[in-house]
N, C-alpha and C positions, 0 to 999 in steps of 0.2 A: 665566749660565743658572741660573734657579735649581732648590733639591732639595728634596724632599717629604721632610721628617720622617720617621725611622725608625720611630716609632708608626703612622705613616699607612702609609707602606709595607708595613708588613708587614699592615695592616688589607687595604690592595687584594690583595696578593698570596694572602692566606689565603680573601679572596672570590674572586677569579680559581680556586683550586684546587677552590672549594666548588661553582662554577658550571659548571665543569669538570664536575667527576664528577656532578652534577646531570643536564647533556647525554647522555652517558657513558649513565651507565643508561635515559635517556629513549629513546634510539637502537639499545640492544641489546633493549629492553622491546617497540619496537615490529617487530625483525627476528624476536623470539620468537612474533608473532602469526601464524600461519598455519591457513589454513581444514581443519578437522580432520571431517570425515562421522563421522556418529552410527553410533556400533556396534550391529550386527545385534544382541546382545543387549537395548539401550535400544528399538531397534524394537522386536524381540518384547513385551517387555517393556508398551511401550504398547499393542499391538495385545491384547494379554490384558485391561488395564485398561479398554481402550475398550468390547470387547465384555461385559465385564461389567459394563460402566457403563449398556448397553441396555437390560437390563431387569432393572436395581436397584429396589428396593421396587414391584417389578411386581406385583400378587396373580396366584399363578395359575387356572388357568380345571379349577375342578372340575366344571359342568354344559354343557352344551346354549347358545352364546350369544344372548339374544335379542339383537334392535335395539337396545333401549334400553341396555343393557350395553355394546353394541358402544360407541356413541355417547359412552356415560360413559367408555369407556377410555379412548378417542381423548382425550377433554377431559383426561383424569386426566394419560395416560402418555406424547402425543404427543411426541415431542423440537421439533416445530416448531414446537408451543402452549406447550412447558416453553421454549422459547427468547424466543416472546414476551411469558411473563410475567418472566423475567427482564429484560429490556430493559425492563420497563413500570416494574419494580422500580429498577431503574438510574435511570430518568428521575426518579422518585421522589426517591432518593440525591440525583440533582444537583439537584432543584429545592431540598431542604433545605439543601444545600452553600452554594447562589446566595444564602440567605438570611444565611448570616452576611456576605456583604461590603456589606450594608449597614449594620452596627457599624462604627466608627473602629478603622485600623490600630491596632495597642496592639504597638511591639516589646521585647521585654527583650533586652540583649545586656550582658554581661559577657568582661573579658578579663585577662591577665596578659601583661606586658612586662618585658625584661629586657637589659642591652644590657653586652657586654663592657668598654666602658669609660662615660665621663660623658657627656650630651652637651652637647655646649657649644659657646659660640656667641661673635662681636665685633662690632664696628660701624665704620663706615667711615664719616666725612664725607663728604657728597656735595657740599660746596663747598672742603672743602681737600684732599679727597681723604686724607687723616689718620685712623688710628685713632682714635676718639674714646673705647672702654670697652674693658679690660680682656676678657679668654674668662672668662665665665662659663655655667652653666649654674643651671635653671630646673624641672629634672627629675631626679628620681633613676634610679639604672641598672636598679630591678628595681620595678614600679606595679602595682598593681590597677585595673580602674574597671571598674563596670557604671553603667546607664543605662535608664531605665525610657522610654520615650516614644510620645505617643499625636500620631495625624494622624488629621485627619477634614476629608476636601475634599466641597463641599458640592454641587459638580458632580457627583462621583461617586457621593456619595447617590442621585443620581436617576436617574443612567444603573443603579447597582445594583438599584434598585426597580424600574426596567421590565425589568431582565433578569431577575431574579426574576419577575418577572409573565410574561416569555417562557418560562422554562423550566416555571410549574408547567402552563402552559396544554402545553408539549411533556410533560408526562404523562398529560394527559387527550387528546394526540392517539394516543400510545402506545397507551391504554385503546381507543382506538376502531380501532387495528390490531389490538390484543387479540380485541375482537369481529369484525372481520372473519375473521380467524387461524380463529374458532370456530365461523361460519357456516361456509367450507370447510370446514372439517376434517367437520363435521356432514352436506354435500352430498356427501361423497368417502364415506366412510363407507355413509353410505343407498343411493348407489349401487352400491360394493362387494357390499357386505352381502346386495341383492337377487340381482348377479349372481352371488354364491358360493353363496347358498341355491339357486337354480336347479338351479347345478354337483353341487351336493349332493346333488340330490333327483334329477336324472335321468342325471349319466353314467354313474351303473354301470349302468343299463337300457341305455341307449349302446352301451357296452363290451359286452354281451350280447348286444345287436340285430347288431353291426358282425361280431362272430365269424359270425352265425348268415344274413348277406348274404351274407360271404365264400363258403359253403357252398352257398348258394339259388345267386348265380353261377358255382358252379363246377358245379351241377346244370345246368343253362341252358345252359353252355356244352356239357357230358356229352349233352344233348337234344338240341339245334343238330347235332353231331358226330353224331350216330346217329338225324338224320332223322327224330326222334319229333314234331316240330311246323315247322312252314314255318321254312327262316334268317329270314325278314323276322319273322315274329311275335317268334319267339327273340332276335334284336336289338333288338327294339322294347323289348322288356321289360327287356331285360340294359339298356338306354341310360335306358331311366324306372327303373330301379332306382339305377343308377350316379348320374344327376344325385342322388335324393334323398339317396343315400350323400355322396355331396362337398357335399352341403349341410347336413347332420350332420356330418361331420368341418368344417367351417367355423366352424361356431358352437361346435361340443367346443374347438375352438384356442382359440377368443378366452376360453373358460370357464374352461379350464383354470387361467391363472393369477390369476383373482377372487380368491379363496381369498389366494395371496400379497398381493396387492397390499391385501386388508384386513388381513390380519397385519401386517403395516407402519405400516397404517395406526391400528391398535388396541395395535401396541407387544406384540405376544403374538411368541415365536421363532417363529422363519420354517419351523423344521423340527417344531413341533407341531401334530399332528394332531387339532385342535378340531372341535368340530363346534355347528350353529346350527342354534336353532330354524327349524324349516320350517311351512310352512301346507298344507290342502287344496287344490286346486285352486279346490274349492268353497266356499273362504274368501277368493280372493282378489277381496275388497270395493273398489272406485274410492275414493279417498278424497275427501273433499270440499272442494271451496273456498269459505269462506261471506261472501266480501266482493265487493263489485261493482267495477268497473275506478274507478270516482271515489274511492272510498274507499281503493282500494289505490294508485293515483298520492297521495295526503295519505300515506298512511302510508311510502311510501317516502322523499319527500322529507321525512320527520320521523325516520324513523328510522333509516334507512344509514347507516352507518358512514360511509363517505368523505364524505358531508355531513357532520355533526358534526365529523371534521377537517377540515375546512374553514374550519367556522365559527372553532373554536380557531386555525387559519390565519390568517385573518381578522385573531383579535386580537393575533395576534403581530403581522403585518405594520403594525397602527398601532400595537403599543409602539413598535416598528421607526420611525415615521414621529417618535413621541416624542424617542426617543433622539437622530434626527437634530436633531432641535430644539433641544436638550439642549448637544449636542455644539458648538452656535452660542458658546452661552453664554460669559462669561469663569468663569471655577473660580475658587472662594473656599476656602481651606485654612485650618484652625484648627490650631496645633502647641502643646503640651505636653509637659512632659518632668522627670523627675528623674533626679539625677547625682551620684555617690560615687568616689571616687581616694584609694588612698592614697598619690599621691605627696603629700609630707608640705611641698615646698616650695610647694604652694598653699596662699594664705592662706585659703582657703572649699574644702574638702574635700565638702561634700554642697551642692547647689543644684539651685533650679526655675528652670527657664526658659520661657516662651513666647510664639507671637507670631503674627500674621495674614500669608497671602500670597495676591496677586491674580495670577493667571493665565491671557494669555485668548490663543487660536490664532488668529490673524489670517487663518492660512489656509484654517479654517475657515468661520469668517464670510465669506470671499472667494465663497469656492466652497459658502454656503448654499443660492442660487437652486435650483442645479441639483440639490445634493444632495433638498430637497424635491421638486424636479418628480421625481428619479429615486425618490423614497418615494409621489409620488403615484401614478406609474406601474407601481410593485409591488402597490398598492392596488388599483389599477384592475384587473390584470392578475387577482389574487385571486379577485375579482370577477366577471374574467369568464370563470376556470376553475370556480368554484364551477356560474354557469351550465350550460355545458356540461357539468359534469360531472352535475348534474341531468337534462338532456334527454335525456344515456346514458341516464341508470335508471331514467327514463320509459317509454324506447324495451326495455330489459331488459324489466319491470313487462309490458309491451303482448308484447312478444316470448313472456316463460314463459307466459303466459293462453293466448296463441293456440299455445302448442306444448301445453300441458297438454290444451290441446278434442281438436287431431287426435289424440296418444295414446291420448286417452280411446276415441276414436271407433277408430282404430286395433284398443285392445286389447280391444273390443268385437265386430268383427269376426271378431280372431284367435283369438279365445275361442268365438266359435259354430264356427269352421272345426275345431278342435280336437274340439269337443264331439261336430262331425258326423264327422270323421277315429276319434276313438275308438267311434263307433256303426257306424261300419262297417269296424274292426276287431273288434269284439265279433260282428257278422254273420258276419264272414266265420271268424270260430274255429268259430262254430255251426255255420257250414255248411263245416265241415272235409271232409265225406264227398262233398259234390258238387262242392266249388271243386281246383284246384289248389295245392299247397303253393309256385307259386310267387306265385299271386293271395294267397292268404293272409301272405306274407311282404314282398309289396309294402304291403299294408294295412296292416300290422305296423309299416312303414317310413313312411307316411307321418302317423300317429297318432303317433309317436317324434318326430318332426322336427315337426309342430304345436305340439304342448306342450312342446316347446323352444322353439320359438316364441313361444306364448302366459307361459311362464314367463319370455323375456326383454323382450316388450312388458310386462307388468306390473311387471316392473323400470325399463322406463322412462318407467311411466307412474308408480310413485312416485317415480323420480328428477325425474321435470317437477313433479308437486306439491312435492316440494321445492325447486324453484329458482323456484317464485313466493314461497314463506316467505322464500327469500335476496332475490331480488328487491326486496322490502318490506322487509328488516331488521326481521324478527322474529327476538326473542334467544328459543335454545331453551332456555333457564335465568333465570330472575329472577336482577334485580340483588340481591336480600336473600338469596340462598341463605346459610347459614350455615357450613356442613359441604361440603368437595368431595371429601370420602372416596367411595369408587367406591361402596357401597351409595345412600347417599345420593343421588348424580348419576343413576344407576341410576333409583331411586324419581322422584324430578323427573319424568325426560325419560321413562318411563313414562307417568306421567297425560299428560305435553302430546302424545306422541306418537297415544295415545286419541283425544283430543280434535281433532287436528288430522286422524285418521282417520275422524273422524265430520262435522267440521265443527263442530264446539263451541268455538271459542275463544273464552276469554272476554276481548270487547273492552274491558271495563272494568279488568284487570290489564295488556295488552297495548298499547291506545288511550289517548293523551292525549286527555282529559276535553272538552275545546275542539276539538280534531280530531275526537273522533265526533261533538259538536254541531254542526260545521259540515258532516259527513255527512249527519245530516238533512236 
């Protein structure tokens, strides 16, 4: 039987001990892993940072806020809008990234080697079975060598180019959830806005009226009890009083928290007590719609946003069919390379090398048929979600017109009703000396609850003219804005907000050129 060299021996043995304790530590490294909860101090800690990450470089609110201010906050401060320009920014990043792989790989690699003994080597006849050379060796015990070397496979060029070509198109789908992102945030906003100005303007008269019923029905009931007017009339009144009372506190509820829900929305703390421009009763003007239903189906389908990503969809989905085509292909690889060592037993210590390689996926090409049909069918598919998704926003386009008319028509109504509810409470203060104070405070009541009324139809008749603007994708900012500092956004959505009040927009910044000429 034979015995292993004491050199050798003790080589295994000192590797055994090395792999040993190797084990050893891997196995005590992994019994040290145990799931360890973040200390209440690191929560607090974040919950400090977070909340004052809210409303970091927030300007604060020294006036009155109009609309248009509202509107710019929201654009400026929103955390939803700050999230999707981040993402848009991201997409950006990767689509420049996608651009370097189609350069040739280029790697440098350098190392040092070092070996306790020589290494060395014999040879064995493979017909007499005989050693035939001596143990030599061919390498020193301690080398240098780096290596410079460049691949460029020519398959991968082109699969690189179309993925390039899909990610930068996935930034300009980004861009077009950006502008979606902006039209909400714009429609939430305008809606808020209206209902908190409302809040504004009449719950403290509310809260005055509500004290001053409590008293009228505890009168009523004081009458009722001492027989001073029939129970039935006495009921009648306390019951027509009561309904219009529960229909003020109804619409108090739902007002109550506007106010929050636009501090939220405008990025202002939730516990400051702002306050927003308000209008007369007698200013509040319908605003106007100045395009006809043909013209605003064209501008829809040219300018919504989920159309445009689509289109960008579109073009991915045939890189996508590219690639497959691509991926048929056999791969043609170019290698290059330079190489330095100082092991000193080579007789060429620095050399180039390089060389061509074909390589081609059989099981690819197998399975091309189907691959295509399954690319034509993503195509197709595309195509016929882009449809559909058109016919929605046709059917949106036809839906906000005809809610904007009844509104209209609506707060039309609840505006004379109002008008005639406050003429005869003004009647009935005059004729304080002949009416009853509790006729008078009935009057009172339902002139309060009118122009609550009339203050929240006109809130929702500018929220319907705003969701024909979202309808159509109209952007409430030009693409060329320069500055989106809050003055500036401010200023913008100003004038367009005028204009869009009057009916003045101008189609010639708004209209592509060839869409209004086919309006004619």
């Amino acid at each position: 039987m034979s015995t292993l060299p004491n050199h050798r021996l003790q080589s295994l043995q000192a590797m055994r001990k090395w792999l040993t304790g190797l084990l050893a530590v891997s196995v005590l490294s992994a019994c040290a892993v145990k799931p360890e909860p973040l200390p209440e101090s690191s929560i607090m800690q974040r919950t400090q940072d977070d909340k004052a990450a809210y409303y970091k470089d927030v300007k604060p609110v020294v006036r009155a806020i109009p609309l248009a201010e509202a509107m710019a906050r929201a654009i400026r401060y929103n955390l939803d809008h700050r999230l999707k320009t981040m993402e848009s920014a991201l997409a950006m990043g990767q689509s420049k990234l996608t651009g370097y792989q189609l350069l040739p790989q280029v790697a440098l690699q350098a190392g040092y080697s070092k070996r306790s003994n020589e290494l060395g080597s014999s040879s064995r006849s493979l017909i007499t079975g005989q050693g035939s050379l001596e143990s030599s060796t061919s390498s020193e015990r301690s080398y240098g060598d780096a290596d410079l070397t460049m691949t460029w496979n020519i398959l991968d060029f082109g699969v690189s180019y179309f993925k390039a070509r899909q990610q930068a198109d996935r930034y300009l789908v980004s861009e077009q959830r950006r502008r979606k992102v902006i039209h909400n945030i714009i429609q939430e906003v305008r809606q808020a806005y209206w209902r908190a100005a409302v809040a504004q303007e009449l719950l403290p008269d509310i809260e005055n009226f509500l004290v001053e019923a409590n008293l009228a029905l505890e009168d009523a009931k004081k009458s009722g009890d001492a027989l001073l007017q029939s129970p039935l009339d006495t009921l009648r009144y306390r019951m027509g009083l009561l309904e219009t009372v529960y229909q003020i506190i109804t619409l108090q509820r739902d007002l109550s928290v506007a106010k929050t829900q636009l501090a939220a929305l405008i990025n202002v703390d939730l516990k400051e007590n702002f306050r927003l421009e308000t209008q007369n009763q007698q200013d509040m003007s319908a605003p106007k719609i100045p395009y006809d239903i043909d013209l605003m189906e064209k501008m829809a389908l040219f300018f919504r946003p989920e159309l445009r990503e689509e289109d960008y969809q579109k073009r991915i989905d045939i890189a996508e069919t590219k690639l497959t085509l691509l991926q048929v292909l056999p791969g043609l690889s170019l290698e290059a390379g330079l190489h330095t060592s100082t092991n000193h037993y080579l007789f060429n210590q620095q050399w180039a090398d390089g060389g061509l390689k074909l390589a081609w996926n059989l099981i690819n090409l197998a399975a091309g048929n189907d691959t295509l049909d399954v690319a034509g069918i993503r195509e197709a598919t595309g195509t016929m979600r882009r449809l559909s998704l058109g016919m929605a926003i046709l059917t949106q386009v036809h839906v906000a017109l005809v809610r904007y008319n009844q509104t209209l028509e609506e707060f039309e109504l609840v505006k004379t009703i109002s008008q005639t509810a406050d003429q005869i409470q003004h009647h009935s203060a005059a004729a304080r000396q002949t009416m009853t104070g509790l006729d008078v405070i009935q009057a009172q009541a339902r002139a309060i609850y009118r122009r609550l009324q009339m203050g929240l139809s006109y809130a929702e008749l500018q929220n319907s003219a705003g969701q024909i603007y979202v309808s159509i994708g109209l952007d409430p900012l030009p693409s060329s804005l320069e500055s989106t500092d809050l003055d500036t956004l401010t200023a913008t959505l100003e004038g367009m907000i005028q204009r869009w009040q009057v009916g003045e927009v101008e189609l010639g910044t708004l209209v592509d050129n060839r869409l209004q000429g086919q309006s004619g």
